[in-house]
KEKE-3310 file (N, C-alpha, C; in steps of 0.2 Angstrom, whole numbers, plus 5000, padded with zeros to 4 digits):
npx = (5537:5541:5546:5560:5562:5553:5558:5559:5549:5546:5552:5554:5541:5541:5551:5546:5534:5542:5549:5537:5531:5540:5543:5529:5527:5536:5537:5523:5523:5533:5522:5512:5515:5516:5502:5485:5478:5488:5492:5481:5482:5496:5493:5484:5490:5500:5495:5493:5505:5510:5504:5508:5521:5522:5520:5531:5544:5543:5544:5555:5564:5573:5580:5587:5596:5603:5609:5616:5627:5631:5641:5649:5663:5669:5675:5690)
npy = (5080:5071:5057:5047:5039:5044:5052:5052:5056:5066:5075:5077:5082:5096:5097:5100:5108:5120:5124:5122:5132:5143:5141:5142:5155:5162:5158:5162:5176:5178:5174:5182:5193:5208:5212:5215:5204:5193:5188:5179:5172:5167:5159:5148:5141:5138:5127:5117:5116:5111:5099:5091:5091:5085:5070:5067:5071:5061:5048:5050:5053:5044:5039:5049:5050:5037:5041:5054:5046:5039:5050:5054:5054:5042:5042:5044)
npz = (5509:5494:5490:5486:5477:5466:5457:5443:5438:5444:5440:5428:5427:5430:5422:5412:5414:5415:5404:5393:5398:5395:5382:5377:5380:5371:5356:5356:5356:5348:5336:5337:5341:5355:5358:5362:5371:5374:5385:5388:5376:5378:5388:5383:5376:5383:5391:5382:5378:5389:5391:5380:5382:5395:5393:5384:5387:5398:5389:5383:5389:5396:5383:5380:5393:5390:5377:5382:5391:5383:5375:5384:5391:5401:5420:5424)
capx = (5541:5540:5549:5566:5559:5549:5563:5561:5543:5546:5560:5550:5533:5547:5556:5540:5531:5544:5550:5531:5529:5545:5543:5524:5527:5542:5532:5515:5524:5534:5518:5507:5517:5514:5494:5482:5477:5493:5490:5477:5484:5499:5489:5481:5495:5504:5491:5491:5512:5512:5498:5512:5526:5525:5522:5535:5548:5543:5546:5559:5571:5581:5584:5592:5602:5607:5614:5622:5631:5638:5644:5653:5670:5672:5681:5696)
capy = (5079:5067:5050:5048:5033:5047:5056:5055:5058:5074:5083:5076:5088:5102:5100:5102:5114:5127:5121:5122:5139:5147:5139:5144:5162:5164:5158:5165:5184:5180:5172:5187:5201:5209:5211:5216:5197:5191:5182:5172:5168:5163:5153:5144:5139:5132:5122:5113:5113:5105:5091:5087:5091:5082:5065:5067:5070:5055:5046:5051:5055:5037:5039:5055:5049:5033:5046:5058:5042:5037:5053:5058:5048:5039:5045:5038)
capz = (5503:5488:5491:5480:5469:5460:5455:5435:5438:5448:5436:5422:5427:5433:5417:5406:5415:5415:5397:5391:5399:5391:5373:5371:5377:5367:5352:5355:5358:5338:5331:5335:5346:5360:5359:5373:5375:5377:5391:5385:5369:5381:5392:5382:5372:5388:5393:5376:5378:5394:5389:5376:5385:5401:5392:5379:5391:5401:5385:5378:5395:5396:5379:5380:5397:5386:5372:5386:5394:5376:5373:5389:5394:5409:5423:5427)
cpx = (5540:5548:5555:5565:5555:5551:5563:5554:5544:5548:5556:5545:5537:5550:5549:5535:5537:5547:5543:5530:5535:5542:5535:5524:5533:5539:5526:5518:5528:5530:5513:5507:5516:5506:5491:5480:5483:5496:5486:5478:5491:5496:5487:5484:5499:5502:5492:5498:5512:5509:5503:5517:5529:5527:5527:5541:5549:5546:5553:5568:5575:5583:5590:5595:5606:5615:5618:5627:5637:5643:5649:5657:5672:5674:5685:5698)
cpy = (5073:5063:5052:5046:5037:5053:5057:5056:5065:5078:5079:5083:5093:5105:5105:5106:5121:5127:5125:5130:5144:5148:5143:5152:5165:5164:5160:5173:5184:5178:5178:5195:5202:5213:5211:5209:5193:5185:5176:5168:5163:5155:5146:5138:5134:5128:5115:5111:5107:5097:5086:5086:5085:5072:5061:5066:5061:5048:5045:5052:5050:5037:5044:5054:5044:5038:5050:5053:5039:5043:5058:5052:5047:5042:5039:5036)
cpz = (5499:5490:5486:5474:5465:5457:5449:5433:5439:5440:5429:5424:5429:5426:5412:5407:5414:5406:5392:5391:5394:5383:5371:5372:5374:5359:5352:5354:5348:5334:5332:5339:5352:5361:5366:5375:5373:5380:5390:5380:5375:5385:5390:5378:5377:5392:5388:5378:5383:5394:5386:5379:5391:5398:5389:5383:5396:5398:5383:5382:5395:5390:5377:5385:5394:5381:5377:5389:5388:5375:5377:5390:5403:5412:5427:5433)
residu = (UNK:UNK:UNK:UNK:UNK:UNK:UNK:UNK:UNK:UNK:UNK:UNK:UNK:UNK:UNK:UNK:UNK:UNK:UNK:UNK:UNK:UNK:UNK:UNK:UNK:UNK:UNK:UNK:UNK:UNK:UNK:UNK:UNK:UNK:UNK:UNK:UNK:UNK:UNK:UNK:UNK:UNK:UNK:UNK:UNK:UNK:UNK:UNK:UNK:UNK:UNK:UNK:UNK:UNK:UNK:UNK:UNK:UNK:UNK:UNK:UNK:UNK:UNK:UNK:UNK:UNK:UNK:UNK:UNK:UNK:UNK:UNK:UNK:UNK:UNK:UNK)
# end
């Protein structure tokens, strides 16, 4: 198993692979249908997604747990 300290590593590649995979065959399937190559238009799309995806997230995560911190109220 993967140590804890590498926890926003982990669910960062987690988030962005299943994220990645969803979004480009959601978009590949309304940008050209359902066609016999499919898959490869898939594929190749989720390749490219994840390239961007995984970094992005990496980035971009402490700001958006900042923003959920603001925007949720303490507990009493």
């Amino acid at each position: 198993m993967i140590d804890r300290k590498y926890h926003r590593i982990v669910f960062s590649f987690f988030m962005s692979l299943l994220m990645s995979c969803i979004m480009s065959l959601v978009i590949s399937v309304f940008n050209v249908g359902w066609v016999s190559n499919i898959v490869s238009i898939w594929l190749n799309a989720w390749l490219f997604a994840f390239a961007v995806a995984f970094p992005t997230i990496m980035l971009v995560s402490p700001v958006v747990h900042k923003l959920v911190s603001l925007a949720l109220k303490d507990e009493a």
